[in-house]
mmCIF file of the C-alpha atoms, coordinates in Angstrom:
data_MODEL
# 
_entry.id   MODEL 
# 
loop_
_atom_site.group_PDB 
_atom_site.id 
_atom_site.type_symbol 
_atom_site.label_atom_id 
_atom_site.label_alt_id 
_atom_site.label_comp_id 
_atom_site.label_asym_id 
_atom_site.label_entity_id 
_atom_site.label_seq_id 
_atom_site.pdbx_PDB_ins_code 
_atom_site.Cartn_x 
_atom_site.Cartn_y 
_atom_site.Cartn_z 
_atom_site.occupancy 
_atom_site.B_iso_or_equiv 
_atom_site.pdbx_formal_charge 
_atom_site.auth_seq_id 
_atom_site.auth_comp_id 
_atom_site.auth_asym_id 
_atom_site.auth_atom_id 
_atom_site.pdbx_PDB_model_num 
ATOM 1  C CA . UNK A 1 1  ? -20.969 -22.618 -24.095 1.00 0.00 ? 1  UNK A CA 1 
ATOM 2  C CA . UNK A 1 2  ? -24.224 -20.608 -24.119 1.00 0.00 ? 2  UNK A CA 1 
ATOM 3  C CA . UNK A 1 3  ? -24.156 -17.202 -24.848 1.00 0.00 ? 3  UNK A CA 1 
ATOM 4  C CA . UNK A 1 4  ? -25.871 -16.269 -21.406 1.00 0.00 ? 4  UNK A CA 1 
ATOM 5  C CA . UNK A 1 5  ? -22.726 -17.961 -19.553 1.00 0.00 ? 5  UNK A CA 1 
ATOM 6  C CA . UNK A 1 6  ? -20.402 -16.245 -21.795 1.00 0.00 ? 6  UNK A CA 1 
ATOM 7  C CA . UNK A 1 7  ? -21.637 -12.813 -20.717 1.00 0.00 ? 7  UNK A CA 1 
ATOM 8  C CA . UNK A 1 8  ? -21.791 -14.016 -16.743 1.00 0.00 ? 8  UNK A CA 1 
ATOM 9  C CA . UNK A 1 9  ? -18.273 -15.025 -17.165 1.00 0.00 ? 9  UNK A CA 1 
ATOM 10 C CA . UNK A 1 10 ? -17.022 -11.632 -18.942 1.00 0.00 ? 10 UNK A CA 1 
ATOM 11 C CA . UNK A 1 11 ? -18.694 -9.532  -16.437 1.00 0.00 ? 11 UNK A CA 1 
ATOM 12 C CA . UNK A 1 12 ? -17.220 -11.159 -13.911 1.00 0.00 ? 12 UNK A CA 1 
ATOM 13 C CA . UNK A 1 13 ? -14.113 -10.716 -15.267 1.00 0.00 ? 13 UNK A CA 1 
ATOM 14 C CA . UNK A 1 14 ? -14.562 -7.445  -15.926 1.00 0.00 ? 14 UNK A CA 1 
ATOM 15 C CA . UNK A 1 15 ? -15.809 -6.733  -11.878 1.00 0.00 ? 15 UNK A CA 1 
ATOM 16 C CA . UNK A 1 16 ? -12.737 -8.461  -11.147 1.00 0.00 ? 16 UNK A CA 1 
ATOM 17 C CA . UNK A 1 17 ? -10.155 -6.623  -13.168 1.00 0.00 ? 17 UNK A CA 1 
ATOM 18 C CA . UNK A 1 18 ? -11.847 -3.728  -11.802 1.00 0.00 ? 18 UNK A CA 1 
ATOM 19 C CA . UNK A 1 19 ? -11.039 -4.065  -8.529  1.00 0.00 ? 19 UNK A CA 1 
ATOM 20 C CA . UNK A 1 20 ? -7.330  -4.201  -8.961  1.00 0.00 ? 20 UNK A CA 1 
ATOM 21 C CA . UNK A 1 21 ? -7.044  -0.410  -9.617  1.00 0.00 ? 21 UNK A CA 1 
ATOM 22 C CA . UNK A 1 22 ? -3.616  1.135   -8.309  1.00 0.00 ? 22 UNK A CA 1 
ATOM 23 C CA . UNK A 1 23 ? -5.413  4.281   -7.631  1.00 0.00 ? 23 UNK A CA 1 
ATOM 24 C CA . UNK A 1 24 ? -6.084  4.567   -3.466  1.00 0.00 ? 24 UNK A CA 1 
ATOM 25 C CA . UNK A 1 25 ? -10.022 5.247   -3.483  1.00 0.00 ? 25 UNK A CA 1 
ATOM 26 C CA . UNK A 1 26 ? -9.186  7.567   -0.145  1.00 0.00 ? 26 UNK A CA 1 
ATOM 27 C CA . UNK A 1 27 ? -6.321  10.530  -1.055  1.00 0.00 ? 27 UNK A CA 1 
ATOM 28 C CA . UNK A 1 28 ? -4.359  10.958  1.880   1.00 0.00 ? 28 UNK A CA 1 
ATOM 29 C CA . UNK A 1 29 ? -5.167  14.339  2.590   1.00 0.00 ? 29 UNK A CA 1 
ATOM 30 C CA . UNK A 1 30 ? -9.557  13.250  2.219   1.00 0.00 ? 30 UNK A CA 1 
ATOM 31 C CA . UNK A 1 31 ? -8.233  10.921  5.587   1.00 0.00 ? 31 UNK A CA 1 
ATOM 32 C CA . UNK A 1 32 ? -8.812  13.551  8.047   1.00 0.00 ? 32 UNK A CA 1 
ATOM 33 C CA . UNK A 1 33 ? -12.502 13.679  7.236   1.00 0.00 ? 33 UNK A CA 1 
ATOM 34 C CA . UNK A 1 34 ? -12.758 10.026  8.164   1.00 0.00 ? 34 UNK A CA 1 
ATOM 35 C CA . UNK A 1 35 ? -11.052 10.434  11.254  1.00 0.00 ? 35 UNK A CA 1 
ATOM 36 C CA . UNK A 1 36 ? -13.593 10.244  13.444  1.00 0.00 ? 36 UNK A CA 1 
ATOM 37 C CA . UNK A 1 37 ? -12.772 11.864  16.736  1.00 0.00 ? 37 UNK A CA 1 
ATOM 38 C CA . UNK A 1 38 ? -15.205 9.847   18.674  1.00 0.00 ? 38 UNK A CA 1 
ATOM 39 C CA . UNK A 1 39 ? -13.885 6.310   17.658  1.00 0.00 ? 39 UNK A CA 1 
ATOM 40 C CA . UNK A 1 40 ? -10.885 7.214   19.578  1.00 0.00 ? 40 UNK A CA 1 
ATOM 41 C CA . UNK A 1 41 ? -10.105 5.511   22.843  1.00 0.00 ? 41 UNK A CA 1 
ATOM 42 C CA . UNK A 1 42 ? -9.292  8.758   24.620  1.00 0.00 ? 42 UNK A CA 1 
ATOM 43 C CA . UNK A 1 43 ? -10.757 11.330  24.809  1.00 0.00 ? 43 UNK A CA 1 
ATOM 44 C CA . UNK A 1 44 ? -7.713  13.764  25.456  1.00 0.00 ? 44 UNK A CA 1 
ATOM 45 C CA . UNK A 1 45 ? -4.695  11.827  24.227  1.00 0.00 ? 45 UNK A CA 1 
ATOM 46 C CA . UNK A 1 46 ? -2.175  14.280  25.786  1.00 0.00 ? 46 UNK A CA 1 
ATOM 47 C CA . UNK A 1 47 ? -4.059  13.495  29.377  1.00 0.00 ? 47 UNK A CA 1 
ATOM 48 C CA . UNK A 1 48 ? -4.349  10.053  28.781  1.00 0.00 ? 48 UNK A CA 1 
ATOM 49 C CA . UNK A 1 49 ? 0.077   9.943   28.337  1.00 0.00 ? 49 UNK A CA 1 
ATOM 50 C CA . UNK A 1 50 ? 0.590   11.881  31.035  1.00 0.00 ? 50 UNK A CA 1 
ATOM 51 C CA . UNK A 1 51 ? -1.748  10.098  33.272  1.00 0.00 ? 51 UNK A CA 1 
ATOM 52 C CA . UNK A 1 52 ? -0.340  6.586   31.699  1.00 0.00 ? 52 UNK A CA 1 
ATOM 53 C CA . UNK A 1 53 ? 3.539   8.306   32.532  1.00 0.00 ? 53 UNK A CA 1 
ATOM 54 C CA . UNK A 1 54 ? 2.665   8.882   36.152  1.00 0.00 ? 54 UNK A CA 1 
ATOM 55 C CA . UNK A 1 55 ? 0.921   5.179   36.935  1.00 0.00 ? 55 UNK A CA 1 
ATOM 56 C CA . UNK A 1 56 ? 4.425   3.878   35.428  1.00 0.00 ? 56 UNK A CA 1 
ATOM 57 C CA . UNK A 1 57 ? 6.862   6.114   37.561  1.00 0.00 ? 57 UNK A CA 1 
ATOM 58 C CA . UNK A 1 58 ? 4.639   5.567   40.304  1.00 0.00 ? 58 UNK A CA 1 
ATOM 59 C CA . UNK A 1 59 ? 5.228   1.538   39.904  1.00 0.00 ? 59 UNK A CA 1 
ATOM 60 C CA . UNK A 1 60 ? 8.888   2.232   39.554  1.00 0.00 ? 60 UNK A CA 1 
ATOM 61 C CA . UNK A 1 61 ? 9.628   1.040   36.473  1.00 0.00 ? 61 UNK A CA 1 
ATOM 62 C CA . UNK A 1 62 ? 8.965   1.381   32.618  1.00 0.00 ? 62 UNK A CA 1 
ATOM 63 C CA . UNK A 1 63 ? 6.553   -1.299  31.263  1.00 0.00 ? 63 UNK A CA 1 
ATOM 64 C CA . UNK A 1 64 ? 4.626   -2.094  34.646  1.00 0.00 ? 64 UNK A CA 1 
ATOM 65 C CA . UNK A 1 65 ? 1.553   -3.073  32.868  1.00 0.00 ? 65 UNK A CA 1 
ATOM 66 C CA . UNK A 1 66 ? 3.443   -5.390  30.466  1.00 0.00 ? 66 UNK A CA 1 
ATOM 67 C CA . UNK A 1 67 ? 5.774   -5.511  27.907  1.00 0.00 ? 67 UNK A CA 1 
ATOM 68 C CA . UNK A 1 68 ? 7.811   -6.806  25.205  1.00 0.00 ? 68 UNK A CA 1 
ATOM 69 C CA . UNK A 1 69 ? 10.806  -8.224  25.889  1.00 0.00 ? 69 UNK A CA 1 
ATOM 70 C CA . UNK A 1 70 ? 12.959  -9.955  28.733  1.00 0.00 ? 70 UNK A CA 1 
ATOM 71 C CA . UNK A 1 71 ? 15.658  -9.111  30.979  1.00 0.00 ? 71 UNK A CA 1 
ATOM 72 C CA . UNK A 1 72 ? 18.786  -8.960  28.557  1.00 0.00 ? 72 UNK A CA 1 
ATOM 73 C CA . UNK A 1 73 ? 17.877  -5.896  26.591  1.00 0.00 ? 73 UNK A CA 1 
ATOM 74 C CA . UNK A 1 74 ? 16.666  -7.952  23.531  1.00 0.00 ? 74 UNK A CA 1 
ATOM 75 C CA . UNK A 1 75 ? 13.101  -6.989  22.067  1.00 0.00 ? 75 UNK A CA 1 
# 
């Protein structure tokens, strides 16, 4: 092989055993920072339960916009 492809092939090997670092690049106390508030669905998630609480007891049931499951208690 030429020397040129023995470099390209090191330093991609290199790049690649780079990437598998066990370190997490984001700490989990840095996540709050990229929390975003305005990528949320909601705006006010404590509104949004009790408003999505009151449509369901309204309908009579739990799960009246859909859910998992079917009639014998199994998930």
């Amino acid at each position: 092989m030429s020397d040129t492809v023995t470099k390209l092939l090191l330093a991609a090997l290199c790049a690649l055993g780079g990437g598998c670092a066990t370190e997490p690049w984001v700490k989990p106390y840095e996540r709050q920072h990229l929390a975003d508030p305005i990528m949320s669905f909601n705006r006010d998630p404590l509104s949004s339960a009790y408003g999505h609480h009151v449509y369901q007891v309204r309908e009579g049931a739990r799960g009246a916009e859909g859910g998992a499951g079917g009639g014998c208690g199994c998930n």
